[in-house]
N, C-alpha and C positions, 0 to 999 in steps of 0.2 A: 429770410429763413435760410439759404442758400450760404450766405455769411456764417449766419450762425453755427450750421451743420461742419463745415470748414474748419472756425474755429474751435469746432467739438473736439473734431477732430488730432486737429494739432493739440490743443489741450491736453489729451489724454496721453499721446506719443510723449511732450515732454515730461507729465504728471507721471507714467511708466517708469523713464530714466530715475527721477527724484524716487519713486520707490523705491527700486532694489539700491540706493546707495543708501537711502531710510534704512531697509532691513540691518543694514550692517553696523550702524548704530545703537538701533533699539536692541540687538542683541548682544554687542559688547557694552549696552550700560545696563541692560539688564542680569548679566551676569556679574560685572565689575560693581554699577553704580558709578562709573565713570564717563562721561563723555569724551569720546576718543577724537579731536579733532584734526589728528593727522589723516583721518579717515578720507576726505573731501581730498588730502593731494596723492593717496595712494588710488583714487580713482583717477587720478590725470597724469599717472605714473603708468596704470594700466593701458591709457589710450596710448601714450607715445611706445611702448612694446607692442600695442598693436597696429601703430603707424609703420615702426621699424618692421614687423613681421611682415605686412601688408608687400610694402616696396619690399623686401626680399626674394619673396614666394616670384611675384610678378614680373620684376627686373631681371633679379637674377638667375632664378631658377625657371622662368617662365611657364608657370603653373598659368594655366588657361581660365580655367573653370572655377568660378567665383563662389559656388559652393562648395567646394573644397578649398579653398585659400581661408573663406570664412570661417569653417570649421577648424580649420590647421589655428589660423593665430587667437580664434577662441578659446582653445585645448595651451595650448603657450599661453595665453597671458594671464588664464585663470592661477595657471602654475607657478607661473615667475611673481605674479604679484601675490598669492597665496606664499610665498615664501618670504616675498615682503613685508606680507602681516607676520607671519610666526615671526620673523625677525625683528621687527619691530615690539611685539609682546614680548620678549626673549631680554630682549636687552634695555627697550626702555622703561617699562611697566612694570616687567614681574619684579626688580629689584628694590620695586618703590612702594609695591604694594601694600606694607604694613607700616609704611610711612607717615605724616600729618598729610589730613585729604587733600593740600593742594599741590601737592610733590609732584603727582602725576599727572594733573592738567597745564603743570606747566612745562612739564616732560613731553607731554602729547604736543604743546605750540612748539616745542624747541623742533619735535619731530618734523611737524607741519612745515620749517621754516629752512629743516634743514632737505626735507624734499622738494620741496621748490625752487631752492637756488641750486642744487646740485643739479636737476635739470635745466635751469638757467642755463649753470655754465656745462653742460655735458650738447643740450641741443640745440644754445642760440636761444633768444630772447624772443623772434619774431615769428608767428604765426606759422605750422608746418601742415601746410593741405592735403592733402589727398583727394586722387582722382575717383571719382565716381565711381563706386562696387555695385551697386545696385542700383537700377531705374526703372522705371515704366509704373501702372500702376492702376489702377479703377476708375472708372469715371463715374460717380453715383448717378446724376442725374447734372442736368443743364439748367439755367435762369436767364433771359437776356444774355445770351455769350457769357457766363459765369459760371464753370465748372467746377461742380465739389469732387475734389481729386481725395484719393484714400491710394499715398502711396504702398507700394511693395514692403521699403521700408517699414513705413511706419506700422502697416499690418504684424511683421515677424517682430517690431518693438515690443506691441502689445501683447502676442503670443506669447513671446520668451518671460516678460515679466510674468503674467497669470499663470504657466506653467512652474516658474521657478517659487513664484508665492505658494503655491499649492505643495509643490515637492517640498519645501522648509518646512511649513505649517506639518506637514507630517514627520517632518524627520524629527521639531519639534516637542508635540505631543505624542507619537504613538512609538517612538524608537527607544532603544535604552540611553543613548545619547542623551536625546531630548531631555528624558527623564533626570540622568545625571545633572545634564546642563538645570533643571528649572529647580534639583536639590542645591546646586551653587549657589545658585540664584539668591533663595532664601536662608540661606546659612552656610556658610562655607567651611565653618570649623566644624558641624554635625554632620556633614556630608564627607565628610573627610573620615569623620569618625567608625562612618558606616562603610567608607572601603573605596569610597571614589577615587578617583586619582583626580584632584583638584587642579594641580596646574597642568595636567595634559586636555581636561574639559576649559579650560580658561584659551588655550591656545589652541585647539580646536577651534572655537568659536573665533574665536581673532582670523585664523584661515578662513573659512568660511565665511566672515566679512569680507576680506578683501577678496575671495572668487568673487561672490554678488557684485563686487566694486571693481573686478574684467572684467564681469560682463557688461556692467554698466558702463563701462568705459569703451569697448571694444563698439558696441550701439552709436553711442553719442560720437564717438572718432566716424564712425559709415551716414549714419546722419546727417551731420553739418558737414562732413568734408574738410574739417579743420580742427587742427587745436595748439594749447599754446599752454606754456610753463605757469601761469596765470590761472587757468582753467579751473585747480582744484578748491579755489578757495570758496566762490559764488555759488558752482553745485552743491558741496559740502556743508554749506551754513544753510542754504535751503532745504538740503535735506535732512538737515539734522532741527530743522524746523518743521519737516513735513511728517518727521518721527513724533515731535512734542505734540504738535495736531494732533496726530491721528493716536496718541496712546503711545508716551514711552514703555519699550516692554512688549506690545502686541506688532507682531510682525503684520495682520492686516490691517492693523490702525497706522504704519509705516506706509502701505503700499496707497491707503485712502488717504491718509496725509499728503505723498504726493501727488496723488490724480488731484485733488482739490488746488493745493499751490500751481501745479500747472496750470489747472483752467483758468484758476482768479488772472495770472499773468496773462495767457494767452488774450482772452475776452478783455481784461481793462487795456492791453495792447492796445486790440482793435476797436474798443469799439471809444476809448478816454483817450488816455497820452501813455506813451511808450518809456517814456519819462519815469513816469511815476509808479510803472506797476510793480517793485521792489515793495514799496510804502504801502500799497494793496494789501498784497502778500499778509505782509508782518501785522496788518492794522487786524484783518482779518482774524492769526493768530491770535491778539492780543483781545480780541473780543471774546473768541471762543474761551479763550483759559478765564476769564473774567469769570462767565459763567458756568465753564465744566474743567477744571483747574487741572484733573486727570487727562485731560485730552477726550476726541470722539470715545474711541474703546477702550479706553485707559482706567485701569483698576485704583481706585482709591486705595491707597495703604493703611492699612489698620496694627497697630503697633499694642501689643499686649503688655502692659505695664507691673 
């Protein structure tokens, strides 16, 4: 049981991360119809401005207090990579947009391909750590010398996601955004018609993916203490499967898509082979859509003829 509670645990911390990089999918294909696959390396664009900000604050400027450092390069990387998204919708997307539908998925891989080797060669190819920002942590309870630990970390992982799911879902449905954004959604030439500004809601939504994908970066950089020009592509097809789970379109079918692919990896980790928990994952997937093809919360589309 002690195991188990553990890898609840972990489970959920990484299932958290896969969420919010989820959110910013299902909401740039909800609004486009497009799967944005650069998406996966503007979130390991975001960790390395928060590598780079981390050592700056600490080295050089010798900022102490690690709640303020935290804060400082969360505020910076939501920005800088929020500017990566509008740019990237700016220049690769919106020109292709009334294109044949494959113009832009293959604009989004050129994107992907070209953000990962420019970090290549911008940071070096090999692995860039970071020291410890946060430690210590809970001790639930003991087993035979077996402590189910619930780090510091991993607590503000799961905080920041549930706060940040809740803050979207309303901005969402209850803001005029929201509203704008869910008339794009469903028609973009009617919504136009009625006075939106379509491509400032289309690029809205693009920033607002990649903040989700600082934050989610900036997490997963304090977490493991490492990352690497590699990083974006693994997270990103996972989460852009933990989106198809849980309901392309619903940002809490995004956030339960990833808690579930966390856990299935976590637990076949532990308790089958480490090996194979990729093939988990997907097999999982591939059963759920068998029999709910919308995903968990995922709206059937109904097409009026």
């Amino acid at each position: 049981m002690d195991v188990f509670v553990q890898q609840l645990i972990n489970g959920l911390t990484l299932g958290s991360i896969y969420g919010l990089i989820a959110i910013g999918y299902t909401m740039v294909f909800g609004i486009i119809g497009m799967v944005n696959f650069a998406h996966g390396d503007v979130f390991m664009v975001s960790s390395f401005i928060a590598l780079i900000g981390f050592l700056i604050l600490t080295t050089w400027l010798g900022v102490s207090s690690i709640a303020l450092a935290f804060l400082i390069v969360l505020v910076v990387s939501m920005v800088l990579t929020a500017l990566w998204g509008w740019a990237i919708e700016r220049v690769a997307y919106r020109p292709l947009r009334g294109s044949f539908r494959l113009a832009p998925l293959i604009s989004a891989i050129g994107v992907s391909i070209f953000l990962s080797n420019f970090v290549q060669v911008a940071q070096g190819a090999r692995n860039k750590p970071l020291p410890p920002m946060l430690s210590g942590g809970i001790t639930l309870f003991e087993t035979d010398g077996f402590q189910v630990f619930l780090s510091y970390k991993q607590c503000l992982i799961m905080a920041v996601t549930a706060v940040l799911l809740t803050g979207f879902w309303y901005l969402v449905q209850r803001t005029p955004f929201g509203r704008a954004q869910r008339a794009c959604e469903q028609d973009r030439k009617m919504a136009a018609l009625l006075g939106i500004d379509v491509d400032r809601t289309i690029s809205l939504t693009f920033v607002l993916g990649a903040a989700l994908a600082a934050v989610a970066g900036v997490l997963y950089l304090m977490y493991y203490g490492v990352v690497s020009f590699s990083d974006g592509f693994v997270p990103g097809v996972k989460a852009f499967t933990a989106a198809v789970l849980g309901g392309i379109g619903s940002l809490p079918g995004a956030v339960l898509g990833g808690l579930i692919i966390g856990l299935i990896e976590t637990f076949w980790s532990a308790y089958f082979s480490i090996e194979y928990k990729d093939v988990a994952a997907f097999s999982i997937l591939a059963v759920v859509l068998i029999f709910m093809p919308s995903g968990i919360l995922g709206r059937a589309e109904v097409e009026k003829v």
